[in-house]
N, C-alpha and C positions, 0 to 999 in steps of 0.2 A: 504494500500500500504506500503510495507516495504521497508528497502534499506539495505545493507548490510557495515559495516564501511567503507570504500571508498566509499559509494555514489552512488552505482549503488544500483540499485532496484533489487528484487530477487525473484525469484519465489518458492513456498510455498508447498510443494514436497505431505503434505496432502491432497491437490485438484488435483493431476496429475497421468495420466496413465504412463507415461514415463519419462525420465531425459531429463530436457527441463533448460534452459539458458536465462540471461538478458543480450543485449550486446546492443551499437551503430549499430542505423538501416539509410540504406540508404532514406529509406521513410520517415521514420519521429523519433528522438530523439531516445528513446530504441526501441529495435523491442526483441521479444520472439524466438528462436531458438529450433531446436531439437539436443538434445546431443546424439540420438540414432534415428536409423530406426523404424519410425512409418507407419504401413502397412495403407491401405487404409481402410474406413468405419469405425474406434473406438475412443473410445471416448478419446482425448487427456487432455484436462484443463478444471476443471466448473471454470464458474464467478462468484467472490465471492465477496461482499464488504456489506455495509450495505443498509439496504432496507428505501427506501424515499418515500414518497407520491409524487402524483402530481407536487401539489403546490410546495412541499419543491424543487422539479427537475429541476421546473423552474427558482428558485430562482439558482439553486450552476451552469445553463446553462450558465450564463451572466460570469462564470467564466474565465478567460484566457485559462489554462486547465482544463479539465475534461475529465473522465473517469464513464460514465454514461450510463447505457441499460437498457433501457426499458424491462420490464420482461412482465406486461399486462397493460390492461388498466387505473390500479389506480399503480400499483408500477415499481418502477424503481430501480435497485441495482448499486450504490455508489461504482465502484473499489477504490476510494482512500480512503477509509474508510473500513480495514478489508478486500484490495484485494488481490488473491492468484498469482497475476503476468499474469494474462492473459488479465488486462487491457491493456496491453503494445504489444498487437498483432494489428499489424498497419491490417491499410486498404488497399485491393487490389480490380482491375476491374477485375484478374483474380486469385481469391483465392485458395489455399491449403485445407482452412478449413473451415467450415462452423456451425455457429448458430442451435444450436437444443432447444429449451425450453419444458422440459418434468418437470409433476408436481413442477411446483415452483423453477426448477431449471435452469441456461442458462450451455449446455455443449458443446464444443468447439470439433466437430468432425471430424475426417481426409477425407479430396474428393478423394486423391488419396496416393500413397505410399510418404512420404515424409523423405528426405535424411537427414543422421547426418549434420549441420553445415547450414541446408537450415533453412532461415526466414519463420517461421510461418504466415500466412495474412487470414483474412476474408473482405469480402464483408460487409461493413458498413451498406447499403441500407438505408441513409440518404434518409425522406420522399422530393418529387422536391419539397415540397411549403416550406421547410423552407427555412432560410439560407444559399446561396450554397455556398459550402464547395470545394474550388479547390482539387484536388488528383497529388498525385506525386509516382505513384508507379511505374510508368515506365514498365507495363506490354502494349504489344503489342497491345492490344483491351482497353486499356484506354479510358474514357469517359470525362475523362477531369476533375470530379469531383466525390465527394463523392456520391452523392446522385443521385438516381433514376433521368431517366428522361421521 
């Protein structure tokens, strides 16, 4: 995770299809933005950070924040460790963009045509047996929380 001399965090223009932005998100802290028209269906940001085992993901969960996805079933990729700024794509119940994991990689793909200036959001799809996690995205079909129910 980088930040840029003022302090805002920054996104990493070698993982991105388009000129995307880190600003003050109404959902939560930074939210990721599109600085241009991104048509529907391509590929916007990969997740980038470093790769953890298991164990190690459990240990950096107990964190206040984190920025942590599950890639399979033994690794998990660390945004705050080496991320291209797409850790900083809040959660929505009614997302822009959606999770694709193809060979080894998580790439962050457009649902529909999305507007210069509009917040970037995917569907977290927190498992319901963990910890539930309130949501504040304020889309229309809100479920009240992060996670599946």
């Amino acid at each position: 995770m980088s930040s840029s001399s003022n302090g805002i965090p920054k996104i990493d223009p070698r993982y991105t299809s388009f000129k995307l932005y880190v600003a003050g998100s109404r959902i939560h802290r930074w939210g990721v933005y599109a600085a241009e028209r991104i048509p529907a269906g391509r590929k916007i940001i990969e997740y980038t950070g470093e790769r953890i085992s298991r164990r190690e993901t459990k240990r950096r969960a107990e964190r206040p924040l984190n920025y942590l996805f599950t890639l399979d079933r033994y690794w998990t990729i660390d945004g705050s460790v080496g991320g291209s700024g797409a850790e900083f794509i809040n959660h929505s119940c009614d997302p822009n963009v959606w999770a694709w994991i193809c060979k080894g990689h998580i790439l962050y793909m457009s649902r529909r045509e999305i507007r210069p200036g509009e917040e970037l959001t995917v569907d977290y799809n927190f498992a319901p047996d963990v910890k539930r996690v309130p949501c504040a995205c304020g889309s229309a079909g809100c479920r009240g929380t992060i996670n599946l129910k």
